[in-house]
Structures are given as C-alpha cells and as structure tokens.
C-alpha positions as CSV (number, residue, x, y, z in Angstrom):
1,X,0.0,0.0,0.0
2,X,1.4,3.3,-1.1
3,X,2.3,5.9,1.7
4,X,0.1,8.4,1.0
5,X,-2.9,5.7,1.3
6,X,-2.7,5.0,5.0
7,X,-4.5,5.9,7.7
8,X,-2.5,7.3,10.5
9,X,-4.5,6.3,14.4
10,X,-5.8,9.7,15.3
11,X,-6.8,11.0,18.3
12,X,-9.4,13.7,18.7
13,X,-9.6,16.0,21.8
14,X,-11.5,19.0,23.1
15,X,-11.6,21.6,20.5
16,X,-13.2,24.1,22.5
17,X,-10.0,24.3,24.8
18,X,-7.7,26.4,22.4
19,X,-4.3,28.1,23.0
20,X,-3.1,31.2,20.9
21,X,-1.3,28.6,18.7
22,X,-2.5,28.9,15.0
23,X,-1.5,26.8,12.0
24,X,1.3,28.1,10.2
25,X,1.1,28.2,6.0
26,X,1.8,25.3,4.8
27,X,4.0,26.9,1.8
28,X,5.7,29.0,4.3
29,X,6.5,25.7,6.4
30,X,7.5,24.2,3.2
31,X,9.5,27.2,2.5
32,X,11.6,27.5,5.6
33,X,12.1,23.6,5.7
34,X,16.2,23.8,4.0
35,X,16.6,26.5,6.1
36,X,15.6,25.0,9.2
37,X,17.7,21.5,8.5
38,X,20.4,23.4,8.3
39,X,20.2,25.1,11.4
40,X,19.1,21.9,13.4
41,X,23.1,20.9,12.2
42,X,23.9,23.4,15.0
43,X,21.7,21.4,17.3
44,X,23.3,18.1,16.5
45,X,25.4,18.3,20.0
46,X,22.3,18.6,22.0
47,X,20.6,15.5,20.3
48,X,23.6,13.8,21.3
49,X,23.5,14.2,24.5
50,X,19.3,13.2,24.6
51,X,20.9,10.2,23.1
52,X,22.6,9.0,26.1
53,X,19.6,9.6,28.1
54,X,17.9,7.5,25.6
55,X,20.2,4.8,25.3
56,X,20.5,1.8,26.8
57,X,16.5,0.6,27.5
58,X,15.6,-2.9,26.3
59,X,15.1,-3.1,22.7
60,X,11.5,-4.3,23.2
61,X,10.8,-1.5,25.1
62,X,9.1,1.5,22.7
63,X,10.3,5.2,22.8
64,X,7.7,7.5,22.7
65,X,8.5,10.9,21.1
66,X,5.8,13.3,21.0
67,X,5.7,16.0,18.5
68,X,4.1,19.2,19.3
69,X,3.0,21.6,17.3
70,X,3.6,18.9,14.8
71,X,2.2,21.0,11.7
72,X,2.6,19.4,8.1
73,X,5.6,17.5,10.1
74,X,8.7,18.5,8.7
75,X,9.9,18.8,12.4
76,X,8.9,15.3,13.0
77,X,10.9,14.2,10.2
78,X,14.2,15.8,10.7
79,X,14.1,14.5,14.5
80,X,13.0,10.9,13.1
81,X,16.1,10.8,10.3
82,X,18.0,12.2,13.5
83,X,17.4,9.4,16.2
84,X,16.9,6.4,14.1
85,X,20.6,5.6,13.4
86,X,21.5,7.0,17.0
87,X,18.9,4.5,18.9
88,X,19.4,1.4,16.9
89,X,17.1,-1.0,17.7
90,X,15.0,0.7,19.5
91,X,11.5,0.9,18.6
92,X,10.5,4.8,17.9
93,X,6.3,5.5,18.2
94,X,5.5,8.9,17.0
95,X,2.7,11.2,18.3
96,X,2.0,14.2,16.2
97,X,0.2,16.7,18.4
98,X,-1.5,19.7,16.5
99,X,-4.6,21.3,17.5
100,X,-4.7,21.7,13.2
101,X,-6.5,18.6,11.6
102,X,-5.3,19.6,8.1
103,X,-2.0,20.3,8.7
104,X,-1.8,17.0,10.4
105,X,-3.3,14.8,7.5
106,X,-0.2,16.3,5.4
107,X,2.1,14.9,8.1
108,X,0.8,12.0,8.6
109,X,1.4,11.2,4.7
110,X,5.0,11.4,5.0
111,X,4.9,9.4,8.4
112,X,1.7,6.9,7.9
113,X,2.6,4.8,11.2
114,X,2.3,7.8,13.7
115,X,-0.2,8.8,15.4
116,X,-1.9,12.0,15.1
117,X,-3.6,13.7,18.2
118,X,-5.6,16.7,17.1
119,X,-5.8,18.8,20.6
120,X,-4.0,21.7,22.2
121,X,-1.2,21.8,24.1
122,X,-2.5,21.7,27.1
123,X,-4.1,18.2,26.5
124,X,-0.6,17.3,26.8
125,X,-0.4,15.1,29.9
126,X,-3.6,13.2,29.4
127,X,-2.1,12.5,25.5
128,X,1.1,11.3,27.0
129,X,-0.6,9.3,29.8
130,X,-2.5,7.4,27.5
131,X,0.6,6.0,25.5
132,X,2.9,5.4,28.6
133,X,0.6,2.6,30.3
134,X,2.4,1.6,33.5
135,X,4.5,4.2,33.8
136,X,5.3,5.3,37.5
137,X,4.5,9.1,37.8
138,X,8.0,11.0,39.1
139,X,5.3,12.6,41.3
140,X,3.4,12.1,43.7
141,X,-0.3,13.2,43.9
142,X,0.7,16.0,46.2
143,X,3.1,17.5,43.3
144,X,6.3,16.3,45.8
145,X,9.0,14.1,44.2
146,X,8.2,10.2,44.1
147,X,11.4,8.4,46.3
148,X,13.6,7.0,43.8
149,X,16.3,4.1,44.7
150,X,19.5,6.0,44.6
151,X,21.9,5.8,41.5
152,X,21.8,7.3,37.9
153,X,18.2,7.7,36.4
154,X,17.1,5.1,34.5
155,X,16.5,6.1,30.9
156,X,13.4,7.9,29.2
157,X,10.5,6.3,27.7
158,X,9.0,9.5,26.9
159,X,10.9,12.3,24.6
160,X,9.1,15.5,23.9
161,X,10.3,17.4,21.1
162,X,9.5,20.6,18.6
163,X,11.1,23.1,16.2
164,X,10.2,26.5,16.1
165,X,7.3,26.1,18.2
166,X,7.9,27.9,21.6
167,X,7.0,31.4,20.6
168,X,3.2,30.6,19.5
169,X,3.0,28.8,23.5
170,X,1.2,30.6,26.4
171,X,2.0,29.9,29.6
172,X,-0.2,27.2,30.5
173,X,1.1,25.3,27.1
174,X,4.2,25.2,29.0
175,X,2.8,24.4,32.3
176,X,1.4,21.5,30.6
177,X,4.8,20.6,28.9
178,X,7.0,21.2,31.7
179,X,4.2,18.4,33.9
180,X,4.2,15.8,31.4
181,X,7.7,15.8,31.3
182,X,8.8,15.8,35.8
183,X,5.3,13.2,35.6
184,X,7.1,11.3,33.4
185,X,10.0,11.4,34.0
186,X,10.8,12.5,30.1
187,X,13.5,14.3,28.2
188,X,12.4,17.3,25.9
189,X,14.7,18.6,22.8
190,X,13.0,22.0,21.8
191,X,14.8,23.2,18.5
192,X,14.9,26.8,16.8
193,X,12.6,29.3,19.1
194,X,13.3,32.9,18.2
195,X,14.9,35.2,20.4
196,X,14.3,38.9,20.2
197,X,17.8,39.1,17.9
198,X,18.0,39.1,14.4
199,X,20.9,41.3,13.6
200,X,21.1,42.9,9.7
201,X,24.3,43.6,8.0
202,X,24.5,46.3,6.8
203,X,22.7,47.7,9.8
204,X,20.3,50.7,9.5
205,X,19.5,53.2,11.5
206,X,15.4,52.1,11.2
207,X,16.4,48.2,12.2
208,X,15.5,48.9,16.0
209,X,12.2,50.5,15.5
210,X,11.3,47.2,13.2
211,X,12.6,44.7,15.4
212,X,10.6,46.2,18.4
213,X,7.4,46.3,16.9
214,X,7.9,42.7,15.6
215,X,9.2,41.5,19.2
216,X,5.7,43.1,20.5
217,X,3.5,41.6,17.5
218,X,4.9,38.4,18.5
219,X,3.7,38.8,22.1
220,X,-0.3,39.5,21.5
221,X,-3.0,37.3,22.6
222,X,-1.0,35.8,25.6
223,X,1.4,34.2,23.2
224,X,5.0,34.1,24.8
225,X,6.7,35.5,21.4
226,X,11.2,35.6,21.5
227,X,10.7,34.9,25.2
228,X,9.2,31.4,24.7
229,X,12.9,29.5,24.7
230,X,13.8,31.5,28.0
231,X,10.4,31.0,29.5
232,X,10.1,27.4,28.8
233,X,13.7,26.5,30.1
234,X,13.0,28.9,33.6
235,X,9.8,26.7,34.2
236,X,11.6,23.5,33.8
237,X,14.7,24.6,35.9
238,X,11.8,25.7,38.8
239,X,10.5,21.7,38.2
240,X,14.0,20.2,39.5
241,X,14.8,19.3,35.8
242,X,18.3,19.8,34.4
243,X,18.5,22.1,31.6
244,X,21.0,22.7,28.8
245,X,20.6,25.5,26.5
246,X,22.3,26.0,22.7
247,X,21.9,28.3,19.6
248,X,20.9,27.0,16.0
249,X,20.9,30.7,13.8
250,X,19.4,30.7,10.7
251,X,22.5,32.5,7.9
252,X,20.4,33.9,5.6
253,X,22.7,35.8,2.7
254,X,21.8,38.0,-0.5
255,X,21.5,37.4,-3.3
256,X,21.5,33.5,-2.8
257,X,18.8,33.4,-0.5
258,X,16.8,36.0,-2.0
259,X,13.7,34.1,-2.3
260,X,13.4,33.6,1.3
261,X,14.8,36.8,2.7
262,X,11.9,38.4,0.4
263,X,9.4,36.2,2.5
264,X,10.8,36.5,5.5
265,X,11.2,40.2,5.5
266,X,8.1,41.2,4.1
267,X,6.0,39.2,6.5
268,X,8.5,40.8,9.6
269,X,7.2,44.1,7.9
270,X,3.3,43.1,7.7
271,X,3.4,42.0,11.4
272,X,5.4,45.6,12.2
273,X,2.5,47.2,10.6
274,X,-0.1,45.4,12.1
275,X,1.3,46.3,15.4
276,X,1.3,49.9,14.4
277,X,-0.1,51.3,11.4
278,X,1.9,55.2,12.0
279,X,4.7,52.9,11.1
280,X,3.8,51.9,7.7
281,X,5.5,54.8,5.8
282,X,8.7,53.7,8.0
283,X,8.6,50.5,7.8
284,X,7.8,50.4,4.0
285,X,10.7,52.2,2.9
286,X,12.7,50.3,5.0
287,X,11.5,47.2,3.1
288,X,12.3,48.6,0.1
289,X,15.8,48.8,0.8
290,X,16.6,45.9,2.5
291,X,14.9,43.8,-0.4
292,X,17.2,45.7,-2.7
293,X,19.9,45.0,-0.9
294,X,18.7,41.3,-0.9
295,X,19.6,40.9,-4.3
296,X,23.4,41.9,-3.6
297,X,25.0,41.8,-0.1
298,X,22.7,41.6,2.9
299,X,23.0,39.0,5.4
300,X,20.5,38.5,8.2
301,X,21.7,36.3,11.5
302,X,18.2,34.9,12.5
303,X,19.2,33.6,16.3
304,X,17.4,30.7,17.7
305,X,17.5,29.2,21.5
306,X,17.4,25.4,21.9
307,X,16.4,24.0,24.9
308,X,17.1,20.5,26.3
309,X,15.3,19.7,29.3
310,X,15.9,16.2,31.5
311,X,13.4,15.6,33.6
312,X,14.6,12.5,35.3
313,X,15.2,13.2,38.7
C-alpha cells in the first residue's frame, strides 16, 4: 500500500479548549524547511546528549516521542532521520500533536505509522498518559518528588520534542509541557525558538524600530513571542529538571537566499504594521531597501534558543 494511502491512528480531543497557537502556511513551512535543516546541524550536540539519556532501554521496550506543534511534520521528520541511526534498535512511536486537523493529514502522509492527536497543548499530559501505560508518575499526587532508589536515572520512555514552536505557547502550554515531562519522567529537545535578535548587516539606523514592533507583535494574545525558549527553560529549571541551552541561527545571505529573505522580511514588515499602522511609511521604505539589498549583499543572523530539558530526577 502506497504511503500516502494510509490511515495514520488519530486521536481527537476537546476543540473548545484552544491556546493562541495557530496553523502556520503550509507553503511558508515548506519554504523554511532547508533553512531549518540546516540550522538543526547546530543542534546536533544537543541530540547527542538526549541520546545517552535515551540509550540503553531494552530493545523491546518503545520510545515514545511526542511532536508538538507537529504541523505538516517537517519537524517530526528531521528528528525521526535524527534518532533512528542514534537509537538502533529501538523501537520509535511517534505522536503528532497539532490542534490543526489539516495540517496533520499532510504529516501523517510522509509518516503513515504515527499517530496523530488533534488537541492543544494543554491536552498534553492526558495525551502522554494514555501512551505510557504503567509508567510510575516521578510525582506524587501532592506535586512532591516520588522516592527513587539511589543511583543514575534510569533512561526515558518519553521524549518530547519541537522546532520552532515555543514562541506561539502561552504559559499554561508550558505548564502543561513542563508536567508531562517531571510526571514522566521525560526528556524534551525543543529546537529553533526565536529570540528577540535578528541582527542585519549592513545595519540601518530604522532596524530597532522594526525589530521592536515585531518582538511586540509576537507577544499579542497571551502568546510568549522571542521569550518562549527562556520562558520554557526557567519553568523546567523551577521543576527540579536539568536544563542545557544551545543556539541554532538561521544564515540567511543576498542574493543566494533571496527568495526567502523576500518572505521573511516582508512578512516581519506586515506584522510591524499590524502592530502599528503610523509605522507603515517607515517600515515600507525600510523594506524597500533591505529587499534591494537582498539581491546583492545583505545578510540576516536569525538567532534561535534550543532548549534540552531532563526531567529524570
């Protein structure tokens, strides 16, 4: 049976109970993919060192990694290529979490045998419950720390992971990560969340005005915008969970990346306008230029936080 012609198991959860998380465009997912791959080669130590918290369960015993904010699953797909030859053996069950059913059935054609859970974020816990059957909670009903026999933790069964996610969270999104993960005792590999820093060279005199009103778009309707990376990786650290932090910056360089820069500076400059409109005369010639400038030398530094949490006690 071809790919494309089977079913991926999907969940279905409360749709009422929504986030400030939105589905990206699928073309603009598509567009950003090469991009993204190669700054996840920056990220490469980090997944090494999940790895080893990873390794060394039975072989019959199934890892389950948890997508979120799966979208049309180009994440899902560079983490899957990723662990495979790391984790030989070892049985890999995927759980695409989206709280957008088309941009799951996309994913799902490129990855037929996972299964799709169309919910919010904050379904998280009762999603990852469900697939863990007889796990021990690493917490007690109370919230205290379950006693643990002393020595090294014993590896994960549960790895949470997402690219480019964190800024579209609210805070109870990561409430709900940061508790699946102490319950569970999981590890989470968080890859490419904005930061507030997206240096231009040549710089221009207009480039702070742009990037504050993008940094401030980013933040509306409770989302947690550049901060998400820092927010995310203070809420584990508060959870007793060890945290290790690394940067994966997009290079984006004129004129050979002119087709994207075009994207991905006019859409910074729609979002800057939407934020204020008495910027658009501003922040319209300033597009101008740096589009110009697209087409010969500008290079844009796009820097990304990645977050690896370990949650096992």
């Amino acid at each position: 049976m071809a790919c494309d012609e089977r079913v991926a198991r999907t969940h279905h959860h409360d749709p009422e109970r929504r986030t400030p998380m939105t589905a990206a465009d699928h073309d603009w997912l598509d567009l950003r993919a090469p991009f993204d791959d190669a700054a996840r080669e920056h990220s490469l130590a980090l997944l090494d060192q999940a790895v080893e918290a990873l390794a060394g369960t039975a072989e019959a015993e199934p890892l389950i990694v948890i997508d979120i904010g799966a979208g049309t699953g180009n994440s899902a797909r560079w983490f899957d290529r990723a662990l495979r030859p790391r984790l030989p053996g070892r049985e890999l069950r995927w759980i695409l979490l989206d709280a957008d059913a088309a941009s799951l059935r996309v994913a799902s054609r490129s990855m037929p045998d996972a299964t799709t859970a169309t919910a919010p974020i904050t379904e998280l816990p009762a999603i990852a419950a469900e697939h863990l059957p007889g796990t021990t909670a690493a917490h007690d009903s109370d919230g205290s720390a379950a006693e643990h026999a002393p020595g090294p933790p014993a590896p994960a069964r549960l790895l949470i992971n997402c690219s480019a996610v964190l800024d579209v969270l609210a805070p109870a999104d990561v409430e709900a990560v940061v508790d699946t993960l102490t319950r569970f005792s999981g590890l989470g590999l968080f890859l490419l969340s904005i930061t507030e820093h997206w240096p231009l060279d040549p710089p221009d005199r207009r480039d702070a005005l742009i990037e504050h009103a993008f940094s401030e778009h980013q933040a509306r309707e409770g989302r947690l915008g550049d901060a998400g990376g820092a927010v995310l990786a203070a809420a584990a650290r508060r959870a007793g969970a060890r945290v290790t932090t690394g940067a994966s910056p997009w290079n984006l360089q004129g004129p050979r990346d002119r087709e994207f820069l075009t994207r991905f500076l006019s859409e910074r400059t729609d979002a800057v306008i939407e934020e204020d409109p008495e910027l658009r005369p501003i922040a319209a010639a300033w597009l101008a230029d740096r589009l110009e400038q697209a087409g010969t030398d500008l290079h844009v530094a796009v820097e990304h936080l990645d977050v690896l949490v370990d949650a096992r006690g």
